[in-house]
N, C-alpha and C positions, 0 to 999 in steps of 0.2 A: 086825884092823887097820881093817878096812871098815865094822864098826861102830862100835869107838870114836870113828873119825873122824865118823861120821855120827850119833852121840851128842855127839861138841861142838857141832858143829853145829847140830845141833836146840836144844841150850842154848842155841847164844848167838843166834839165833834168836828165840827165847820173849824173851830176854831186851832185846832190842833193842826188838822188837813190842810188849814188858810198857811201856818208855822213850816208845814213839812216842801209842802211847794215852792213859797220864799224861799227855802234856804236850797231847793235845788235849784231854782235859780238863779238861784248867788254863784252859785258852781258850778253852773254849764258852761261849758266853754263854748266862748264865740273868737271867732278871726271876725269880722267886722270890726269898722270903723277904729280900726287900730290908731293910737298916735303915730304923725307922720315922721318923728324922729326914730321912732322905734328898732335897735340894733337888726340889722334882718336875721343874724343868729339865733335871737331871741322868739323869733316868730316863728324859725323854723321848731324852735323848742317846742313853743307853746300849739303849733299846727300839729307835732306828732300826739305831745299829751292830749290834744282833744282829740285826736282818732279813739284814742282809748276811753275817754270820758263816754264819749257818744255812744260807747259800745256800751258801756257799762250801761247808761241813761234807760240804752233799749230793752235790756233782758233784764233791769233789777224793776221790782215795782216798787212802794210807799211802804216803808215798812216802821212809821211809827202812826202805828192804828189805833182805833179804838175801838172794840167789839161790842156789840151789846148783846147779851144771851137771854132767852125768857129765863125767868126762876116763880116756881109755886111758890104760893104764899100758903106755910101751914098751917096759917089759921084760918082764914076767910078764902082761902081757894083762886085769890084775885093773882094774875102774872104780875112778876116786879120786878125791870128792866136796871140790870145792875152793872157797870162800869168796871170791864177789863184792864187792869194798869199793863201800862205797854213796857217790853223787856229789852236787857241789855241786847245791842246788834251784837253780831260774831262778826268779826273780820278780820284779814291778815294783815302782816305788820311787818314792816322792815327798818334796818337798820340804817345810819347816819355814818360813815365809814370815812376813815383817812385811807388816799390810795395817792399812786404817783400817776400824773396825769400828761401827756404827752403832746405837747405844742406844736403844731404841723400847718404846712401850708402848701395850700393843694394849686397844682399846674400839670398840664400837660407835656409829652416829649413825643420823640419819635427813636426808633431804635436804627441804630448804624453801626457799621463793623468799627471796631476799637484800630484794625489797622488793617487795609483792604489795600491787596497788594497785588499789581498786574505783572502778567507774566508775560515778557513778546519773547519775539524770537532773535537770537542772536544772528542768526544766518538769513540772509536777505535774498528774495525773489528766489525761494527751492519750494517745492511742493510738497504740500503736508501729505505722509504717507499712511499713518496711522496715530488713531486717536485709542488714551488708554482710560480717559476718566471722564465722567457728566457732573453735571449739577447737582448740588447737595452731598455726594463724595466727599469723605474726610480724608486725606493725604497724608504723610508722613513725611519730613527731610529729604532731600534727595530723591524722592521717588518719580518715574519717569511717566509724563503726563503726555507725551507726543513724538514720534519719527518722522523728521522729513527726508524727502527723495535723497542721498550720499553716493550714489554711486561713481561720480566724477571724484567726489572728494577720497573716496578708499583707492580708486586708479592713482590719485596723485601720491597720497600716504604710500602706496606701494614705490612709486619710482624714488619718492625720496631715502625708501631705506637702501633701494638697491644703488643708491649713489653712495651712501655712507660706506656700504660696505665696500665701494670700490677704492675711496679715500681712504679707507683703513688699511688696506692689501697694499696699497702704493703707499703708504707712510711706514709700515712695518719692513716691506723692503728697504727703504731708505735706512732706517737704524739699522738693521742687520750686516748692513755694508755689500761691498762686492764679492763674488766668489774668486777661487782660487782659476779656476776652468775661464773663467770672463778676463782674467789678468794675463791669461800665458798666453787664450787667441788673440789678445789684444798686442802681444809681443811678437808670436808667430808674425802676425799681419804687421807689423814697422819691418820686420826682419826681410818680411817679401817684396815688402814695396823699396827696400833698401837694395836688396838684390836687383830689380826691376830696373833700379837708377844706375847702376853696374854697368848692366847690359846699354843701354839707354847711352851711358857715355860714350861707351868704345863705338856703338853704330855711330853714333856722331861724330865721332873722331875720325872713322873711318870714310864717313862721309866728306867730311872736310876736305882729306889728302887727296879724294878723288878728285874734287874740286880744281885743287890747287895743281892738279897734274893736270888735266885737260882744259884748264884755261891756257899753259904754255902751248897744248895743242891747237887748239883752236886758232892763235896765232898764229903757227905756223899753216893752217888750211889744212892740219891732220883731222879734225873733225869739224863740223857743222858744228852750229850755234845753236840751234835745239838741243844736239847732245850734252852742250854743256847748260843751259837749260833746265834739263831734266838731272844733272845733277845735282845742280844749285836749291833746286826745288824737293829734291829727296833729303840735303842737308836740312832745309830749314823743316821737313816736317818730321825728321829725327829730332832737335833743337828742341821743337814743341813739345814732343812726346817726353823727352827728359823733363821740363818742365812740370808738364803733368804728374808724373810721378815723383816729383821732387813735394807739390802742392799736397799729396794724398800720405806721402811721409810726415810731415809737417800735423795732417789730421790726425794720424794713426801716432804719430808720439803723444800728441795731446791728450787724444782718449785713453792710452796707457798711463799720461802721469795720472788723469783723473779716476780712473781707476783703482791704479794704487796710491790713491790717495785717498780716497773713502770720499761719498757725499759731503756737500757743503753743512756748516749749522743754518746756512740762509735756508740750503734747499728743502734741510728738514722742519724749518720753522713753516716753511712754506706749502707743505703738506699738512705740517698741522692745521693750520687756516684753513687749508680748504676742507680739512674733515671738519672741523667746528663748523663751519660756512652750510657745510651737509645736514649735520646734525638740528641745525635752528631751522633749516628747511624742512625738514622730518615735523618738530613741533609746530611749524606756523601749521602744516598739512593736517596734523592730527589735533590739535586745537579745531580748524574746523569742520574736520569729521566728527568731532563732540559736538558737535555746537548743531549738526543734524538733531541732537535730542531733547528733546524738551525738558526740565529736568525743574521741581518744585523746589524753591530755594528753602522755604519753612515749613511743617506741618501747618494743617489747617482744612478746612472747612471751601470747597467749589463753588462761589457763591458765583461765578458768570461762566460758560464756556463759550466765546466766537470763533474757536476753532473748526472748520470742516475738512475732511477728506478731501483733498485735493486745489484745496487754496492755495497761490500763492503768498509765499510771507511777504511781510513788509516790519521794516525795522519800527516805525510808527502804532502798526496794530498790534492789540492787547488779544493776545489766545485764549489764557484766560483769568480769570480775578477769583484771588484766594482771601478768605478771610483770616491774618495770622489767629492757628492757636483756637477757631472757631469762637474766638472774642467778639463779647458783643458789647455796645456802651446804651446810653439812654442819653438823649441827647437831649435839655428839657430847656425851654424857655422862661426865663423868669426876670420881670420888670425889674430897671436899677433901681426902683425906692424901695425894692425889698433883698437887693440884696446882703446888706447887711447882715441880713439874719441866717446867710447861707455859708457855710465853712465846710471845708473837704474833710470828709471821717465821718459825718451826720448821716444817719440809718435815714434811707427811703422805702419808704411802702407801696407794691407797686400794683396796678390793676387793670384789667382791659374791661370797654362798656362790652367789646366783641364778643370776651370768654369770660363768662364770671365766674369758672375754674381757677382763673389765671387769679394767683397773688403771689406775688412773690419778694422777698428784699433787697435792695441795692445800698449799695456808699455812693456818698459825693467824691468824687474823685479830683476832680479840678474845676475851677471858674476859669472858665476864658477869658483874658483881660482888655477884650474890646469891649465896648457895647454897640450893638447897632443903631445907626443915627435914623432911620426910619422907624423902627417900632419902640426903640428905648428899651430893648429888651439885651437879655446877656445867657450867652450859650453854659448851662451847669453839665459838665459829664460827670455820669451815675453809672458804675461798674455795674454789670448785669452777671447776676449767673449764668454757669455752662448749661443753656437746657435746648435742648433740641425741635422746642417748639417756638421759641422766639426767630422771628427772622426780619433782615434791614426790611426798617420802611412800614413794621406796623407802629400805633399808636398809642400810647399808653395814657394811664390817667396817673400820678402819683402824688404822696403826698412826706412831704419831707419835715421831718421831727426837727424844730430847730431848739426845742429846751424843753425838760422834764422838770415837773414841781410834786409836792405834796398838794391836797387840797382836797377836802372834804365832796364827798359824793351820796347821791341817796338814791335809791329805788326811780326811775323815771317815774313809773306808775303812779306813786305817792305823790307828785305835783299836778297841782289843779291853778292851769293858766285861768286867768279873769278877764273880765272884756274889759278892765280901764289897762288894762297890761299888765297887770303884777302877776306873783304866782303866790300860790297859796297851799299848804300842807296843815294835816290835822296830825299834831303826835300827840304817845300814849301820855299823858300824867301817872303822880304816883299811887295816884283812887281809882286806875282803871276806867278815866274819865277821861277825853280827847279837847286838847283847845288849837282852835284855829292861829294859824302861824306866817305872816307874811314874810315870802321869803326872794333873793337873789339869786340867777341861777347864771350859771356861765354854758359851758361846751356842752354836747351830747357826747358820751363815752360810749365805749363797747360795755358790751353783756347787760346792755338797759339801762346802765346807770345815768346820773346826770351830773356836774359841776356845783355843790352849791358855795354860792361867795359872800353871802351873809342871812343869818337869823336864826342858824341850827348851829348844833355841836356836836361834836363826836361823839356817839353812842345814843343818843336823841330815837327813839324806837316811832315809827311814823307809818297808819293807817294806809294800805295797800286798797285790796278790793274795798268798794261801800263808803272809801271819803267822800262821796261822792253826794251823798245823801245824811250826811253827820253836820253835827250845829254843837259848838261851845257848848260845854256841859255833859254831852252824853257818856252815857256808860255804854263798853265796849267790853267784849269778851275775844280772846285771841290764846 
């Protein structure tokens, strides 16, 4: 009796054990010998759920047992080996959920300034005096970034004002007119040189009759011919002198009538010119006494300084390169057969493999409307936020949302990939009994979850820990 019984036993045993093993290995996940059509998204699915299968495989053991206990027999004392019925598993359970799921497509960029603007020097071959700002220095409008050597130029600014001021004093006289004092000497002196012509006459008159008297002398051999001579020759330089004085009258009325007659309008037009003529000299001077200073056209961000102490400039060299605004873009490559799916306004998600601190969001800002004929690829710029850990030239990973849907999502955990490729999930029934479920899955989501695209429904309650070790039919407790 004590063996037969202990002979079913052990059969149904074996037999149970032979049930519980099949069916984890219906369920162990293998990546082997995959089909070779098999989407590689899919693979990636089903390679994360078996990390978790496997873990589970390790630390759960067999838990549809059979126990066999002795039990006394109260009447003949003999042990009688009696059959434990095995109990509902415990496990956790999750839900089948509608959520909106975010269609993205991942590429690389590199970051560059949005608008990277060089600074030279307006004034050519002067020596840089001093420098006010480095690398990484945020700048404000107008603020001055460099002195070079001016000392020639403030010498010349100076001469030009002291011309202007001299064109003013002589243009101001001009309108003022002449004075009373400049009119009457200008009268006195015609009046003297008139007198002067007076005198002038009568010696010459005088001179003449001498002449004319000792020429009958001379004839008669009452004087020599030098004496008369020397008066011929005191006439004519009486003659001259009258002359002269007649020439210097002639001046001296002139400067009278113009006198009182006030300056020309030519003369004063002509003053005015040359104060204007002054004045635009004064500007071109101090224009480039300005132009000694270095001066930031835009707020922003030092992203180069070539500037040093005692360089000369050159109209060609960049002193130094600003970032307007400390703007930054993402400059991201992505193949023409995709771009279709890219529009400016579309949320970018962004990341570095360097910082995995780093995530941050961008917009598409514009498509470049070349493509390039070597890679076939097309420049997207992705507005970057103001953060002061970004800078040109590192490399980003991103991934840009091109459309948002509904679609059903479950628990990752609750899917059990298959080695022929399919996927497989146990949900609850309404007897607290689990049936196996072959299902379609799409994307991996954040917070664990997974895409599914067909065999569940929404609100479908679906075995978490321990599917793993479950077979059509069992009773579960949760």
């Amino acid at each position: 009796m004590i063996q037969n019984s202990s002979q079913q036993n052990s059969s149904q045993s074996e037999a149970i054990t032979q049930s519980t093993v099949e069916n984890s290995s219906l369920n162990l996940v293998c990546s082997e010998n995959l089909p070779p059509k098999q989407n590689p998204s899919r693979i990636k699915v089903r390679e994360l759920v078996l990390g978790i299968g496997v873990g589970i495989v390790g630390t759960l053991a067999i838990t549809n047992f059979i126990s066999v206990s002795p039990e006394t027999s109260s009447d003949s004392g003999t042990i009688v080996l009696t059959e434990t019925q095995s109990t509902a598993q415990t496990v956790t359970v999750g839900t089948v959920e509608v959520d909106f799921v975010n269609r993205t497509l991942q590429a690389t960029g590199t970051v560059a300034a949005f608008e990277s603007i060089p600074i030279l020097s307006p004034a050519n071959g002067l020596p840089i005096e001093r420098i006010f700002v480095d690398e990484g220095d945020i700048v404000k409008p107008l603020q001055l970034l460099a002195t070079l050597d001016n000392s020639v130029e403030s010498a010349q600014l100076q001469q030009a004002q002291a011309k202007i001021a001299q064109r003013e004093a002589r243009l101001a006289e001009l309108r003022a007119g002449n004075r009373i004092e400049e009119i009457a000497q200008a009268r006195a002196t015609v009046q003297q040189i008139q007198a002067q012509i007076t005198q002038a006459e009568a010696d010459l008159a005088l001179a003449k009759r001498r002449v004319d008297r000792n020429r009958s002398l001379e004839v008669d051999g009452a004087i020599t011919r030098d004496r008369l001579d020397e008066l011929l020759n005191d006439a004519q330089v009486k003659q001259g002198r009258l002359q002269q004085f007649q020439a210097s009258l002639r001046e001296a009325q002139e400067q009278l009538s113009k006198l009182e007659a006030g300056p020309r309008e030519e003369v004063i037009a002509q003053a005015v010119a040359q104060l204007a003529e002054a004045k635009a000299q004064y500007q071109i001077n101090e224009a480039k006494l300005r132009d000694t200073q270095i001066i930031s056209p835009v707020g922003g961000k030092i992203a180069k300084r070539q500037a040093r102490v005692g360089d000369i400039t050159k109209s060609s060299q960049a002193l130094f390169t600003i970032i307007e605004n400390n703007r930054l873009e993402l400059q991201v490559k992505i193949p023409e057969t995709q771009l279709t799916l890219i529009r400016p306004g579309q949320t970018v998600m962004i990341t570095s493999d360097a910082d995995s601190n780093l995530k941050l969001q961008g917009k598409v800002r514009e498509i470049e409307p070349i493509v390039d004929e070597t890679s076939r690829q097309a420049t997207v710029a992705v507005d970057l936020p103001r953060r002061t850990s970004l800078k040109p030239g590192m490399f980003l990973s991103v991934d840009i949302v091109t459309n948002s849907s509904k679609t059903l999502t479950a628990p990752m955990s609750a899917v059990l990939p298959q080695t022929d490729g399919s996927y497989l999930v146990y949900f609850v029934q309404a007897d607290n009994t689990v049936k196996a479920q072959v299902i379609e899955v799409g994307e991996i989501l954040p917070n664990q979850r997974i895409e599914i695209l067909q065999g569940l429904q929404s609100g479908d309650h679906l075995v978490l820990k321990g599917a793993a070790y479950l077979k059509d039919g069992d009773a579960i407790n949760y």
